[in-house]
C-alpha positions as CSV (number, residue, x, y, z in Angstrom):
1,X,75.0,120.8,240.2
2,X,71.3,121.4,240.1
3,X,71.0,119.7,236.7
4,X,73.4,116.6,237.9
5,X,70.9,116.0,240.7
6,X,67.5,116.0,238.2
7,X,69.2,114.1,235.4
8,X,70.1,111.8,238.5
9,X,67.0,111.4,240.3
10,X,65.4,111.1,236.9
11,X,67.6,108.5,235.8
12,X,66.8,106.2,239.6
13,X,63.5,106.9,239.0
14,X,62.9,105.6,235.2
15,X,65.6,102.8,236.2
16,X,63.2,101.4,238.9
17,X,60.0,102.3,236.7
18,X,61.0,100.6,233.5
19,X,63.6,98.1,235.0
20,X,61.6,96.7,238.6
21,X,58.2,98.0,238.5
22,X,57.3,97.3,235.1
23,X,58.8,93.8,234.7
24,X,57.5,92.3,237.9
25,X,53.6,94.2,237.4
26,X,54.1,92.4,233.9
27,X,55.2,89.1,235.2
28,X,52.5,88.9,237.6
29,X,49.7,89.5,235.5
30,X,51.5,86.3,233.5
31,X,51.4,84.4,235.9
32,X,47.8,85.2,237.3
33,X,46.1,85.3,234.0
34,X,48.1,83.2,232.0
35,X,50.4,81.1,234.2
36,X,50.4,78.1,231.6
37,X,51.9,80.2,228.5
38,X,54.3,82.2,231.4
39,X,55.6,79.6,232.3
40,X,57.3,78.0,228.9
41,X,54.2,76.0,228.2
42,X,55.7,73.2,229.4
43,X,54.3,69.2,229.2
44,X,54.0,67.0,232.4
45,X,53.5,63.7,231.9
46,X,53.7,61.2,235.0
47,X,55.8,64.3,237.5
48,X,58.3,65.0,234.7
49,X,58.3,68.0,232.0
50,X,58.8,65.9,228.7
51,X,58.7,69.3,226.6
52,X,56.6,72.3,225.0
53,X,54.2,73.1,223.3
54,X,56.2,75.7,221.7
55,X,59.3,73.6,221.0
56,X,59.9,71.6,218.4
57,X,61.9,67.7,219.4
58,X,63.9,65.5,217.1
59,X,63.1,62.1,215.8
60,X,64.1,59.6,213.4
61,X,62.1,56.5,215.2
62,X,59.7,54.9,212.7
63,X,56.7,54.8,215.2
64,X,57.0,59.1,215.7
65,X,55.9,61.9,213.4
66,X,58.8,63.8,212.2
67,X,58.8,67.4,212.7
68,X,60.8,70.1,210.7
69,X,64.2,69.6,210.5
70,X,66.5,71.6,212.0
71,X,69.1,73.8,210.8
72,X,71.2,72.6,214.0
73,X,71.3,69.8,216.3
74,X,69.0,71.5,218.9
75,X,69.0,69.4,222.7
76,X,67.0,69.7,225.6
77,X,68.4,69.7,229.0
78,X,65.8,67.5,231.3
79,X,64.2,70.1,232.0
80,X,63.2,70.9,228.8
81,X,65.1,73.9,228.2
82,X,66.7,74.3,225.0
83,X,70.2,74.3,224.6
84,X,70.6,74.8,220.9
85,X,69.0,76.8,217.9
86,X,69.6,78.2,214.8
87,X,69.0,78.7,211.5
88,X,71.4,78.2,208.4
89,X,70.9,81.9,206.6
90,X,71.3,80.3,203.0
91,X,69.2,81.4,200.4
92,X,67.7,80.1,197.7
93,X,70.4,80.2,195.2
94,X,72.8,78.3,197.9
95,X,74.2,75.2,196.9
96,X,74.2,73.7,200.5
97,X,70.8,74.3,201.2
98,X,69.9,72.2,197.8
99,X,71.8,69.4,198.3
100,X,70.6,69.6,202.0
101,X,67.0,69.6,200.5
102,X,68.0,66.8,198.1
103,X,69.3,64.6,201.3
104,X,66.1,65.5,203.1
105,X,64.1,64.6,199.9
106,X,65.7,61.0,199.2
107,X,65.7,60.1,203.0
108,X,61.6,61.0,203.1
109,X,61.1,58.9,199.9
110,X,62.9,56.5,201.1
111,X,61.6,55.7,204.7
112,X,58.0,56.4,203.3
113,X,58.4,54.2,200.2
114,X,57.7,57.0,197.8
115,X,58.3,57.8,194.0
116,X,60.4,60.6,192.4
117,X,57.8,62.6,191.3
118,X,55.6,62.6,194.5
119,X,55.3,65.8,196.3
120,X,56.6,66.3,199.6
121,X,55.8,69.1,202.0
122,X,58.3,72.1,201.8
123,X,58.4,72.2,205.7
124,X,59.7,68.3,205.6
125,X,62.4,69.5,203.3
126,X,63.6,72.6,204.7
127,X,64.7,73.7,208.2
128,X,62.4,75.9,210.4
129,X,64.2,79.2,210.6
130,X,64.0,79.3,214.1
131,X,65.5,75.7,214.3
132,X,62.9,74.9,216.7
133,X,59.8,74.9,215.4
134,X,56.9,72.0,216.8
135,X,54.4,72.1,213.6
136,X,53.7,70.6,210.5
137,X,51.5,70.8,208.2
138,X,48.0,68.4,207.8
139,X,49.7,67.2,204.7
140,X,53.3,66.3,206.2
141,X,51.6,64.6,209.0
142,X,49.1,62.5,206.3
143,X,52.5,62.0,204.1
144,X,54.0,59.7,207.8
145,X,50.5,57.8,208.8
146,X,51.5,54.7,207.3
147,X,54.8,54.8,208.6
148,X,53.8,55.4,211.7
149,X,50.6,52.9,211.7
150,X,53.2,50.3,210.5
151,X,55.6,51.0,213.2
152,X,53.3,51.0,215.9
153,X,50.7,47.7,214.9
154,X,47.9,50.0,214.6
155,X,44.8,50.3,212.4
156,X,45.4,53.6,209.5
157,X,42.2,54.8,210.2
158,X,43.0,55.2,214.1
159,X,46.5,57.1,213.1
160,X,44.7,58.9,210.8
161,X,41.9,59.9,212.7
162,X,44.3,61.1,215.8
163,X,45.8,63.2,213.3
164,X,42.9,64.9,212.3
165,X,42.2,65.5,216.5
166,X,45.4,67.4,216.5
167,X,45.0,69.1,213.5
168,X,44.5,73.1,214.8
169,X,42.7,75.9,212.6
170,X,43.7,79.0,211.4
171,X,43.8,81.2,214.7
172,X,40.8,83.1,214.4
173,X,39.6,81.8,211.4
174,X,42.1,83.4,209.0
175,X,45.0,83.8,210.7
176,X,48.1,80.7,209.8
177,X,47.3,77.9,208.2
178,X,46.1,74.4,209.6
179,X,49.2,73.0,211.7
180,X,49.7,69.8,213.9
181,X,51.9,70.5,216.7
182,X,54.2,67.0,216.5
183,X,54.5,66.7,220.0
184,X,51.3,66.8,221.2
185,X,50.5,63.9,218.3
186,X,52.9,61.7,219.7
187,X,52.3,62.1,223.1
188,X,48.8,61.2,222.4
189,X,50.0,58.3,220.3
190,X,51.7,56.7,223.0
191,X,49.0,57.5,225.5
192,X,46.7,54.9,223.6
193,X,48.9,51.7,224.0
């Protein structure tokens, strides 16, 4: 019985420790020193949460960047939650993901009135892994300025230029690789008509 009542009281005790006491001290230091990031990272635009930072969003319109496909058809509830994500698993010998690729590939030349032996960025082609990821690269955003400066009635170099504003470094210096988080690009492209 004496054992019982220490692996007992042991077990209340590291249940509250590690399962109330920890969680909320952590969630309060979130939201005091970080509040921004704790809470989703969310957009507000005019009272209502259009997104995240950390999400990717889905377009085909002609006057958006395009981000990374995804692997599913991910939604967002209004409030910005997603509903959906995934990734598809195949690998590289898979016969879906080529023809996939291959679909992706023609529809990009297609809308961007490119040839067959054009590169395209690998991260237009093929789905994040995550399903929801909001960045592409400096190159897959330079690959869409026309399309989008055509779309919208506006001057190349202003599209280009807006680009380059959203275009983050390396964290650090080193860490990543340049990224545009296609979001915050169009959100600033429709803040300037």
């Amino acid at each position: 019985m004496k054992h019982l009542r220490a692996a007992l009281t042991a077990f209340v005790l590291l249940t509250l420790l590690t399962g109330v006491v920890y969680p909320l001290s952590i969630t309060a230091i979130g939201q005091l020193l970080f509040p921004v990031q704790a809470n989703g990272s969310l957009i507000i635009r005019d009272g209502q949460i259009v997104g995240s930072s950390l999400v990717g969003q889905t377009t085909d319109a002609p006057a958006y960047f395009w981000g990374r496909p995804s692997a599913v058809n991910v939604m967002q509830g209004s409030s910005g939650a997603v509903i959906a994500s995934g990734a598809t698993n195949s690998g590289w010998t898979s016969v879906t993901l080529a023809e996939q690729v291959a679909a992706r590939g023609a529809a990009l030349r297609a809308a961007h009135g490119l040839s067959a032996d054009e590169t395209i960025p690998a991260e237009l082609l093929f789905a994040s892994a995550s399903g929801i990821d909001p960045h592409i690269s400096p190159e897959g955003a330079a690959l869409q300025i026309d399309r989008v400066a055509a779309a919208r009635g506006l001057d190349r170099a202003r599209v280009e230029a807006l680009v380059a504003e959203h275009t983050e470094m390396p964290q650090f210096g080193f860490l990543g690789m340049p990224r545009v988080n296609v979001l915050l690009l169009n959100l600033a492209l429709d803040s300037i008509e």
